[in-house]
C-alpha positions as CSV (number, residue, x, y, z in Angstrom):
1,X,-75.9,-162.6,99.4
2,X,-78.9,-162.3,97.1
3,X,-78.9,-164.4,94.4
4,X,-81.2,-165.4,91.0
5,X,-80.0,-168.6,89.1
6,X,-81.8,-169.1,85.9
7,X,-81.6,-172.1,84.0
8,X,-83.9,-174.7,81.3
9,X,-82.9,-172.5,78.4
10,X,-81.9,-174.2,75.2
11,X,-82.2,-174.3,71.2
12,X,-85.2,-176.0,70.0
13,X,-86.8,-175.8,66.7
14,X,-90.3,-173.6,65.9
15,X,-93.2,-175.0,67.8
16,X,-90.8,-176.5,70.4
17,X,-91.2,-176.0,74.3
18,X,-88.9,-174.9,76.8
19,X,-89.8,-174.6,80.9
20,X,-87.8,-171.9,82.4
21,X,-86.5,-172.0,85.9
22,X,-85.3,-169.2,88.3
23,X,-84.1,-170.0,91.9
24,X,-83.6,-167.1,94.5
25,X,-82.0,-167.1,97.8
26,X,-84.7,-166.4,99.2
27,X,-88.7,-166.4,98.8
28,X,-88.8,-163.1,97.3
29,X,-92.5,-161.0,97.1
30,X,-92.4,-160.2,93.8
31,X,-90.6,-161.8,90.6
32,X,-90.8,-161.9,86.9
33,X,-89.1,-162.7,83.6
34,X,-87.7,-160.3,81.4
35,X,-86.3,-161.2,78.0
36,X,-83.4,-159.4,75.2
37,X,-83.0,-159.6,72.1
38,X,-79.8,-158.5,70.2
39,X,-80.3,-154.7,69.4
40,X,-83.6,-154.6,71.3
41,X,-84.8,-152.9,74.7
42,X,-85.5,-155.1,77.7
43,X,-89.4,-156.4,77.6
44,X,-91.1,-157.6,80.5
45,X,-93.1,-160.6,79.7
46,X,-94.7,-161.6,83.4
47,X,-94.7,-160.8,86.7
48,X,-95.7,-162.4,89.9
49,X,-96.2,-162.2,93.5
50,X,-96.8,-164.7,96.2
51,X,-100.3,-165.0,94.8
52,X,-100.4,-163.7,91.9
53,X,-99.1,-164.3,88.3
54,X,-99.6,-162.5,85.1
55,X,-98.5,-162.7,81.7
56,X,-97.5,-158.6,80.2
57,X,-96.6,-159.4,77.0
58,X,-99.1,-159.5,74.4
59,X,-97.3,-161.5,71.7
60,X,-96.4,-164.7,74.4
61,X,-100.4,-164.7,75.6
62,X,-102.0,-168.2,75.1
63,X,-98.4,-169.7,74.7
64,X,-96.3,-169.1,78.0
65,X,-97.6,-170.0,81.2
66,X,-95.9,-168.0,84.6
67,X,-96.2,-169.9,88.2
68,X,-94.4,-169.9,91.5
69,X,-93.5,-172.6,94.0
70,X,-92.5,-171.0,96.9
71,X,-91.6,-173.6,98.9
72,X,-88.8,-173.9,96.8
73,X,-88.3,-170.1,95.7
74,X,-88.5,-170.7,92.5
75,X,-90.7,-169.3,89.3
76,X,-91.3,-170.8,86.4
77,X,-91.8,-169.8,82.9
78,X,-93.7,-172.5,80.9
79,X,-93.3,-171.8,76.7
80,X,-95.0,-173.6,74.1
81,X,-95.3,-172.8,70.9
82,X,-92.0,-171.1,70.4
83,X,-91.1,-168.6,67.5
84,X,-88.0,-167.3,66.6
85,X,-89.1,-164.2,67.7
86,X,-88.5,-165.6,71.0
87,X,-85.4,-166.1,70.6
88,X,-83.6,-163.9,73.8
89,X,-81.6,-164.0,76.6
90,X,-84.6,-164.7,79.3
91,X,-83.6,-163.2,82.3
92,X,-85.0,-163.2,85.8
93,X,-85.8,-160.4,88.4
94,X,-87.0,-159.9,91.9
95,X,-87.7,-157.6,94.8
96,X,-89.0,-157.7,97.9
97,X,-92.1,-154.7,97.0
98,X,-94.8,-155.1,93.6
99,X,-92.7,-152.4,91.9
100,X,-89.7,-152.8,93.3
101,X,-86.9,-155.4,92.4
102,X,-83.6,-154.7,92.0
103,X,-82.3,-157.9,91.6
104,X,-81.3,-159.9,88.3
105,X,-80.5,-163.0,87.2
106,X,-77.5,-163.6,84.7
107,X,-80.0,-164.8,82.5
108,X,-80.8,-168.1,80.0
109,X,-80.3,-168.4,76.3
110,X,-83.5,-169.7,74.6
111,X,-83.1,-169.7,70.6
112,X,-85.8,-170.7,68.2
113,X,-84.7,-171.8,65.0
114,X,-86.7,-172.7,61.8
């Protein structure tokens, strides 16, 4: 059974840090966070691969950090400087192709408060 397990989201205060965890049952090829906010369309803020991370949203650059360890089939989502823009349900997804993941996470509740 495929599964995602997020979990290291929180409430923390503006310029706080949070570090983001997703398990998956496996090692998958390709993974990334997405995040919601109430009323708002899914973004995606970074993808990876086995070798390969990148961050896609413009407004997180130079404050959130995306790696893998798959060893432990995990990715990580490392945020600093948090905003309450931020604030989201951060949610995890994977696949076993680049542009292909079906799978989700039930995601993580970060909230940024001022």
């Amino acid at each position: 059974q495929v599964q995602l397990v997020e979990s290291g989201g929180g409430s923390v205060q503006v310029g706080g840090s949070l570090r983001l965890s997703c398990v998956g049952s496996k090692n998958f090829y390709s993974m990334a966070w997405y995040r919601q906010s109430s009323g708002n369309e899914r973004e995606l803020i970074a993808s990876t691969t086995w070798s390969q991370t990148q961050i896609e949203l413009d407004s997180v650059k130079g404050r959130f950090t995306v790696s893998r360890d798959n060893p432990k089939k995990t990715m990580f989502l490392q945020m600093n400087s948090l905003e309450p823009e931020d604030t989201a349900v951060y949610l995890c997804n994977a696949g076993d192709a680049s542009h292909w993941r079906p799978y989700w996470g039930q995601g993580t509740q970060v909230t940024v408060s001022s």
